[in-house]
N, C-alpha and C positions, 0 to 999 in steps of 0.2 A: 724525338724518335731516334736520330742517327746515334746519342749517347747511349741509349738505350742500348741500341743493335752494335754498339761498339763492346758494352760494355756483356753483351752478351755472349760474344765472339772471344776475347780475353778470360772468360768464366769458362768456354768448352775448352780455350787452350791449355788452363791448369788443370781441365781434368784431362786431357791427353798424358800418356807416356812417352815418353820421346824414345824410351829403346825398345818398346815393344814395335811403336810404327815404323823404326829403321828394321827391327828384325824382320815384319814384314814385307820391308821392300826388299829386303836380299832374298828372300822366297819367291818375290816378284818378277823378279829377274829371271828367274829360268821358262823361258816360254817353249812349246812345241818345237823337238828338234834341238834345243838346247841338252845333251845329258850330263857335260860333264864343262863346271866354269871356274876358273881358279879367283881368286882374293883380289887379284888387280883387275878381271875382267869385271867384276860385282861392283869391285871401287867406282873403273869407269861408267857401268849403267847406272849407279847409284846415286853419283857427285862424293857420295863419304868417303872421307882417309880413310886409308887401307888399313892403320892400325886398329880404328872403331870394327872397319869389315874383319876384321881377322878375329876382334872379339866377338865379335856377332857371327859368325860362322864355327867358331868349336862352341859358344852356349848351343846354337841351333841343331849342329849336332851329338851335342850330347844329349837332348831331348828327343831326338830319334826324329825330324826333321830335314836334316843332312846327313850325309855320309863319304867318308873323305877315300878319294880313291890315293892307296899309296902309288902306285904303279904311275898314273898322268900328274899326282900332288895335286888336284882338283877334288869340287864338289860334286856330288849329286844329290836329287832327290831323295828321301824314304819314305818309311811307310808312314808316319806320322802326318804326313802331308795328302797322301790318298787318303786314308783314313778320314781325312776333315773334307777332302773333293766327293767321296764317297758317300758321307752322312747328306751332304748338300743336294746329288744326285738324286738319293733315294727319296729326300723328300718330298722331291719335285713331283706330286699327283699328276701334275700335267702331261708328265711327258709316257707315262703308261697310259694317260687316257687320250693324248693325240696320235700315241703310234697307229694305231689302223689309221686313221684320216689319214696321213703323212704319207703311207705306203700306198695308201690308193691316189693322192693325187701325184705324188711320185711317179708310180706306173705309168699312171693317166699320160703327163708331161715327159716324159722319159727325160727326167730332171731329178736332184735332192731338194730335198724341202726338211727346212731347219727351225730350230726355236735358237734364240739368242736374247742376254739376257745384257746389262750395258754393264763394262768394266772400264772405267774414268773414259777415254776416248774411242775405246774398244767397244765392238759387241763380241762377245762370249757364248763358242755354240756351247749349249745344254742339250741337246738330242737334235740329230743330224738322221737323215732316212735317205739311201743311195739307190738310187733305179736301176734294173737289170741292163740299163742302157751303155754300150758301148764308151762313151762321154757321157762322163758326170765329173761333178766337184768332187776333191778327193778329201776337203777338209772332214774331218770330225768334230766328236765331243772335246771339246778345250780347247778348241781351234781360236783364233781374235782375227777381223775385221777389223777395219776401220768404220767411224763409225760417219765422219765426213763423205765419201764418195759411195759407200752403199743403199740399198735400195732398206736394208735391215737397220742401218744406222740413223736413215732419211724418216723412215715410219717411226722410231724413236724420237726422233727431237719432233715430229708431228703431233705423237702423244702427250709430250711434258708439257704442264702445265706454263705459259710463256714466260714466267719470272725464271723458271728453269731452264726452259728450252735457250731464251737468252745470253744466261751466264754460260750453258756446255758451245754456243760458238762460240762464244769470246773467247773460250778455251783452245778449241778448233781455230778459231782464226791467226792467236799467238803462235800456236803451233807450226801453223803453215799459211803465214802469211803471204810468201811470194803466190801462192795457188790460190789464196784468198779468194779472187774477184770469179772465178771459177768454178773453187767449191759452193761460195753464196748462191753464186747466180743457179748450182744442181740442187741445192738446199730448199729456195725458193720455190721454183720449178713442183718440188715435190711435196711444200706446201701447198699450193693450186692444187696437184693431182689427189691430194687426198683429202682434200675437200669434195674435189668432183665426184672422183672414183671410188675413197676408201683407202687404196693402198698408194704406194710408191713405185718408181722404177729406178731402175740402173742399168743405161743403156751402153755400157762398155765405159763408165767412168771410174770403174774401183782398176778391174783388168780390161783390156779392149776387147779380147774375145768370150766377154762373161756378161749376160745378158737378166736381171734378175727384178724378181716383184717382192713387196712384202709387206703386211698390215699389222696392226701392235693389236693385240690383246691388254686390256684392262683391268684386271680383277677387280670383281666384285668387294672380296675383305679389305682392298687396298695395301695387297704385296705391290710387289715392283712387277713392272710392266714388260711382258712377254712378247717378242716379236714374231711372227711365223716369215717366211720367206721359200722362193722357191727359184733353184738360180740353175742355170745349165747353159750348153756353150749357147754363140750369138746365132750362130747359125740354125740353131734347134727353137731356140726361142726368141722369138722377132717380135719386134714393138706390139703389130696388131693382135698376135697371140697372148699377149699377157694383157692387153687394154682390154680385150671380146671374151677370153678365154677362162686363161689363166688364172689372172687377177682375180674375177667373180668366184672360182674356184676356192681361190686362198680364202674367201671374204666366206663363203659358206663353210669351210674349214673351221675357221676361229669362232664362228658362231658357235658349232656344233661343240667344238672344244670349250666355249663358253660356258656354254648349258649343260656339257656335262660335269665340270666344275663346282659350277652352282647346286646342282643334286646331290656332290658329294663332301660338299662345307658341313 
């Protein structure tokens, strides 16, 4: 069996390209608030020599991908790259058919309530709903989370199947092994809770004054797995509101956003 699964592993690496996945990592690299990164900063988030990044930044943008500002000698973003975030967005059914949910229990909670979707260690908001409330989360669409210390990241490794959920902390755990004993022990924790309850919490372990619930959606065809989440400051939302409240809330949320799903597969 292990040759097998050796020999299976070395069969997907010849079919990889190794400059398209470096090209993608230098696309990777510019996250929210990132606009403009020059060829040594790419270098260093990337680990590649700068002479590979250098070719891989004028192919990317000559395909209209990047675009080289003269003025700072750095890159940015194009349209080529919205373009591809945009086809992704729109054909997310979900998140037109959870926006009413979302704004109602939004209001409800004078909280944001988000979908997230997993980006290797990351959750990835895909539709964000902000409440008229004074205090809310400011993140948006294309915002990342971590996916160790959230309540959205915790309902994810809840859902994966456990051969998966396994390997992404082993991940997590190399990552940040000094906070290791830490993250487990909230990991844990939120295995129990969604056994009990259905969802997760995060009771000020991502930020201290950020208080948040969230339960993963499943799809029926077997897409990848949807998180709902509903996060606002500590003081707005207290343990026993998201345990009594909230939480039940979210859980009739994903239902509804379930079934209506399913009606329109």
């Amino acid at each position: 069996m292990g040759k097998e699964n050796t020999a299976s592993g070395e069969e997907n690496d010849r079919q990889s390209i190794r400059a398209l996945e470096r090209g993608l990592e230098v696309l990777r690299c510019f996250k929210p608030g990132d606009r403009l990164l020059g060829n040594q900063e790419i270098a260093a988030r990337t680990g590649l020599p700068k002479p590979t990044v250098s070719r891989l930044t004028y192919t990317l943008t000559k395909l209209g991908y990047l675009s080289y500002s003269e003025k700072f000698g750095k890159y940015y973003l194009d349209s080529a790259v919205l373009a591809l975030g945009y086809s992704f967005l729109a054909n997310l059914d979900v998140r037109r058919i959870a926006r009413p949910f979302m704004q109602e229990l939004g209001e409800y909670a004078q909280a944001s309530v988000t979908i997230g979707v997993q980006d290797r260690l990351n959750m990835l908001y895909v539709e964000a709903y902000r409440s008229s409330a004074m205090v809310t989360l400011t993140l948006g669409v294309g915002s990342q989370i971590p996916i160790a210390t959230t309540s959205m990241g915790r309902a994810l490794l809840c859902a994966l199947p456990e051969a998966e959920r396994a390997s992404l902390m082993e991940q997590i755990r190399l990552r940040n092994e000094a906070d290791w004993p830490r993250i487990n022990a909230g990991i844990e924790q939120a295995l129990k809770d969604y056994t009990e309850l259905g969802f997760c919490l995060s009771l000020g372990d991502w930020k201290k004054d950020v208080h948040a619930v969230a339960t993963p959606l499943v799809p029926t065809d077997g897409s990848r797995i949807l998180v709902f989440s509903c996060v606002g400051a500590a003081f707005q939302l207290r343990r026993h509101m998201l345990e009594d409240d909230i939480g039940p809330r979210l859980l009739n949320l994903v239902t509804n956003v379930k079934e209506a799903l399913d009606r329109h597969a």
